[in-house]
N, C-alpha and C positions, 0 to 999 in steps of 0.2 A: 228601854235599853237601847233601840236600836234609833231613839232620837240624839240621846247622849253621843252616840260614836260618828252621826254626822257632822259634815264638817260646814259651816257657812262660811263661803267664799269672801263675800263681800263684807263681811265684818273683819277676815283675815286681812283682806287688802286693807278696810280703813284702819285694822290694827297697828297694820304695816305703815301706813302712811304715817300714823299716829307715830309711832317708834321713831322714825326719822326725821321729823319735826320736834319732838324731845332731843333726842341727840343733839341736831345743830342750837337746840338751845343753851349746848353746854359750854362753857370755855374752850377757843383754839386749841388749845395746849394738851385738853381733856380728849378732844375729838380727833390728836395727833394719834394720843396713846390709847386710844380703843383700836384706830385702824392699825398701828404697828402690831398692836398682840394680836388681832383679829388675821392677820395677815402672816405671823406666824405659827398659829395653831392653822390655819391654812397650809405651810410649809412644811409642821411636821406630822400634819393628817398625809398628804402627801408622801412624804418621804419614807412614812414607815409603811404606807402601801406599795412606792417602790421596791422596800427592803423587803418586804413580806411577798411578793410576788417573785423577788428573784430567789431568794429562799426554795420555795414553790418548785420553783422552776428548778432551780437546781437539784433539787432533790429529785425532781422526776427523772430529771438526764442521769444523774445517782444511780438511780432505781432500772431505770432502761439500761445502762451500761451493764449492770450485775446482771441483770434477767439475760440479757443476748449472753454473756459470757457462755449464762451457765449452758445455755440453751444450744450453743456451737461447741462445745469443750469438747465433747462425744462426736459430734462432726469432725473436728482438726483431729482426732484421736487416730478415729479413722482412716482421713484419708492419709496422713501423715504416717502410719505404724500398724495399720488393720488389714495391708493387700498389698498381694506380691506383683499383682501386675503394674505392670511400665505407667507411671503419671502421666508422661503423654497422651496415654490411650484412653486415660479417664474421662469422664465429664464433672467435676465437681459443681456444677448450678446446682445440680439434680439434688443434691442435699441441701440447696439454702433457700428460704424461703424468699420468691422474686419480690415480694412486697419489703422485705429486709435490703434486698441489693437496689433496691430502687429508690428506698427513702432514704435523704441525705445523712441525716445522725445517724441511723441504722447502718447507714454503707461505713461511713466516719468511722464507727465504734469499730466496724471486722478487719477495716484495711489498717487500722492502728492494732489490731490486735495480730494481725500476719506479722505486721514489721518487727512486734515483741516477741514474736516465736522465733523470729528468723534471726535476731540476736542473740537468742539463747542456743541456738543448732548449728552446727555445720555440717561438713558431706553432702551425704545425698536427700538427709532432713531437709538442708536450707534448699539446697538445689528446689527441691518437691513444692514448698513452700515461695520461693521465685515463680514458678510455674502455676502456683493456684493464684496470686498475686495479677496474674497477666490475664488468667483466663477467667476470675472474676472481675475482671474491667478495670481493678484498681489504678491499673497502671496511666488508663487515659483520665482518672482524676487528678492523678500526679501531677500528668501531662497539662491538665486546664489551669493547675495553682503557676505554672509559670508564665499565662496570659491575665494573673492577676495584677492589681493597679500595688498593692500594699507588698512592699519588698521582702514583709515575714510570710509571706503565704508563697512568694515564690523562691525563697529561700527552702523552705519545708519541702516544696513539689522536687527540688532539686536535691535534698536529701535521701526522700524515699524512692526516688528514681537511683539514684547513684547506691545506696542500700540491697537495696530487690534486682540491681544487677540488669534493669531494661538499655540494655545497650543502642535499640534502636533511638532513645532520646539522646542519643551525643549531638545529633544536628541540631537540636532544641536549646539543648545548654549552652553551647560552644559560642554563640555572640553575645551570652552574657561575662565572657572575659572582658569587655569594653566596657561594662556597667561605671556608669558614674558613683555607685553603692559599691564601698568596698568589701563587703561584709556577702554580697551577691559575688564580685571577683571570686574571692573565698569558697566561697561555695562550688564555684565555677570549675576551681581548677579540680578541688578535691574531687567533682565528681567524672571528670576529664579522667584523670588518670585512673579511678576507678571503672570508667567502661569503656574505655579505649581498649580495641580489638588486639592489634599489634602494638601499635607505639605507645604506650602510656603516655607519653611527654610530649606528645607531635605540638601540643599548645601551647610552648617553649616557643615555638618557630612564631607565632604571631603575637605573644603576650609583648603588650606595650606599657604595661602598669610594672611600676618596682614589684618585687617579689619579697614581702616582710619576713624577718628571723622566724615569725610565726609557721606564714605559708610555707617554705623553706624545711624547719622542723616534721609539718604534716605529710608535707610531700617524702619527704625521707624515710620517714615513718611508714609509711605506705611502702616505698618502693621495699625496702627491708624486707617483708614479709612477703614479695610475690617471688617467684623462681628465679635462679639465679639469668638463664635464657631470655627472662623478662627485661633483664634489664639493658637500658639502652647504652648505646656509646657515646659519654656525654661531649667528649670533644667537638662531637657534630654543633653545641650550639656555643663554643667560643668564640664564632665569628656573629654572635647577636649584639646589635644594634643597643641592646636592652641591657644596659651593668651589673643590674641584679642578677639577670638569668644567667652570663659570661661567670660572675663570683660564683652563684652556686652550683654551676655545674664542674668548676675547678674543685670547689671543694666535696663533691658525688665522685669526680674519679681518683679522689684519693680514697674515699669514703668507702668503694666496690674496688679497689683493688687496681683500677684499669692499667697495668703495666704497657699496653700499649700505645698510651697516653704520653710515655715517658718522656718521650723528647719534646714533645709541646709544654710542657711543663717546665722544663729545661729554658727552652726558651722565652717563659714567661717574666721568668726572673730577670729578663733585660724590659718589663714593661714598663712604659713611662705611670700606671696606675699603682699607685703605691700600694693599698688593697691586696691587688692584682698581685704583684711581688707576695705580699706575706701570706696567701692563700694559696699561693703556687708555694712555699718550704714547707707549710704545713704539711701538702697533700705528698710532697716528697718523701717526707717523715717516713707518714702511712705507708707509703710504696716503698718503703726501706732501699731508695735510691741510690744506692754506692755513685753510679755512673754519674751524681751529682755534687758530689764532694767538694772539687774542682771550685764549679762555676758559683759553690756558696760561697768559699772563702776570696774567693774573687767580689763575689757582691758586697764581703763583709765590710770593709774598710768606708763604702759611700751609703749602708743603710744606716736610718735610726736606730733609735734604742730598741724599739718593740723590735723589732725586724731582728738588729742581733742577738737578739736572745734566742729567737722562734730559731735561727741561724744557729746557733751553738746549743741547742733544743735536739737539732735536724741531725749533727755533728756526733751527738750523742751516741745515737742510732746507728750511722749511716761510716762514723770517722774511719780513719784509718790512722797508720803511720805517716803519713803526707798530711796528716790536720796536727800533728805534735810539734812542731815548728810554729806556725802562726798563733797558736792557740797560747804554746809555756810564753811565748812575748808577750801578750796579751795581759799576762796573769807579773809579770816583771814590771809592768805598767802601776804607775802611783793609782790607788782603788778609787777610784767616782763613784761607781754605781756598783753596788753590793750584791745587788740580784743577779747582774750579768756577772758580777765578777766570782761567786758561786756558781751559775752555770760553767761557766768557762773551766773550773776543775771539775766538775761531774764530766764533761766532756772527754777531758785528756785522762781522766781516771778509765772512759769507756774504751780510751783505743787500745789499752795492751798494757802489757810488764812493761814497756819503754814509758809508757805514761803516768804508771802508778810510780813509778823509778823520782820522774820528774818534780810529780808532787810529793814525794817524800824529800827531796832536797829541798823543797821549797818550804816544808815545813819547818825543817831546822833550820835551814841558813835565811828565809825570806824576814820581811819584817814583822812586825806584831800584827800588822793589819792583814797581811796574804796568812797570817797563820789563823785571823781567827776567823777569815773564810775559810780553808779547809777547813776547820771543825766545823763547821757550818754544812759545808757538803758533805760531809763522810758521816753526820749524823742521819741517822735514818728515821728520825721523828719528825726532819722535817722534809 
């Protein structure tokens, strides 16, 4: 038995040799397509080793992920809802195991699992959870993802930084405002205005890059929800170098109310920036600017279309008795343009009995066309 299961080498080699000397005795064409298939079963002996190993693998990371959860749930319970004394004073190490904060997945797995809690908590939960965040170290892995080469990893380090509230990394973030990535800009500012101590907006003053409708939205969005004390005086950055930042801080102090904004505003309306003009009536609107009346129906006669509308938009609001003159002319005028020419009576319908007065004459005695704008205005379906 045990001669059968040897092997003779040298009869394999001349077996071998034998075998490849048959082969090339076979036709080119023959000897193409043995090595093509030979060289594909090569590729997918391969490939499904790849696929079966990352399988494997994934599944283990699977498996480890569920095991740590379950294994800290009773930890975070604790330290989060189990003791009345002051989180400062704690030591939370003392509950994790140092071989867990030390191994990279293992660390990976609790510092993604903090930032899940700390979106689902606020008060003094998230506060608690900010503070295990720092004093398990995570905060300095944050810190290392933004001296990484690949822009998602330092995008991430800039989220959970600006998340978990480590305010000492504002020096860290603050020169990726310059990033040639604009996707890092992004990042940059959101997380600016999240841990900026006093000024949420101080990166106003040095931002060089446009400011997209996006940025612009997020930022707004943000500023909304802090205290109203939070919020800064946006006229400080009208004298910026920067278009975008001058636009949207015109349209932030309509947006917070800033009344004492009001004469810069005023004065906008003689700016040679067209923009600039329609973002300054807007924001008058908002600030229900009487004191503006005046200098709109003075701008009316040299804006465009858009503008007059935004204008007789603004009139709406703001009109008086001193806007029923220019306005009934306006509407005596053969109709061009529909849109404005129904603003134009919502307007003089807003200022008074003398206005509603006017467009009742004009319904009867005007012509077919001024009548079938007011029906147009005074329908409330549209």
């Amino acid at each position: 038995m045990n001669r059968l299961l040897q092997i003779n080498w040298t009869d394999l080699q001349y077996s071998a040799d034998e075998f490849s000397r048959e082969v090339y005795t076979f036709p080119l064409h023959i000897r193409i397509l043995i090595g093509i298939t030979l060289t594909f079963v090569v590729v997918v002996i391969v490939l499904l080793a790849v696929i079966l190993g990352s399988r494997i693998h994934k599944t283990r990371r699977a498996r480890t992920r569920e095991e740590l959860r379950r294994k800290y749930q009773p930890v975070f319970m604790e330290l989060l809802f189990g003791s009345d004394e002051p989180f400062s004073e704690q030591d939370p190490k003392r509950l994790f195991d140092p071989l867990d904060l030390q191994t990279p997945f293992h660390q990976e797995i609790l510092l993604e699992e903090t930032i899940h809690l700390h979106e689902n908590f606020s008060g003094e939960t998230a506060a608690r959870l900010e503070h295990l965040f720092v004093k398990l170290g995570f905060h300095e892995v944050s810190k290392r993802r933004l001296r990484e080469k690949r822009w998602d990893k330092v995008a991430k380090g800039m989220r959970e930084l600006s998340l978990m509230n480590v305010r000492e990394a504002e020096p860290l973030i603050s020169p990726f405002l310059k990033s040639k990535n604009d996707i890092l800009r992004k990042e940059a500012r959101v997380a600016l205005v999240n841990l900026s101590v006093k000024d949420h907006l101080s990166f106003l003053s040095r931002e060089t890059e446009p400011l997209t409708d996006w940025d612009q939205a997020v930022i707004y969005s943000m500023m909304s929800k802090m205290p109203e004390l939070s919020i800064p005086d946006f006229s400080a950055w009208l004298d910026s170098k920067n278009p975008t930042v001058v636009e949207f801080c015109i349209s932030m102090i309509g947006a917070f109310r800033q009344q004492e904004s009001l004469p810069i505003l005023i004065r906008l309306l003689n700016d040679p920036v067209e923009k600039r003009k329609l973002l300054a009536i807007r924001a008058l609107r908002e600030l229900g600017a009487a004191a503006a009346e005046q200098p709109l129906l003075d701008l009316y006669p040299s804006a465009n279309s858009e503008m007059r509308r935004e204008i007789l938009r603004t009139l709406e609001v703001i009109g008086s008795e001193r806007s029923l003159q220019p306005i009934h002319q306006l509407l005596l005028q053969p109709v061009s343009d529909l849109p404005l020419a129904i603003q134009a009576v919502r307007s003089l319908l807003a200022t008074g009995p003398r206005g509603v007065q006017l467009v009742e004459q004009l319904s009867v005695h005007g012509d077919p066309k001024i009548q079938q704008v007011i029906r147009h205005a005074r329908d409330k379906r549209l």
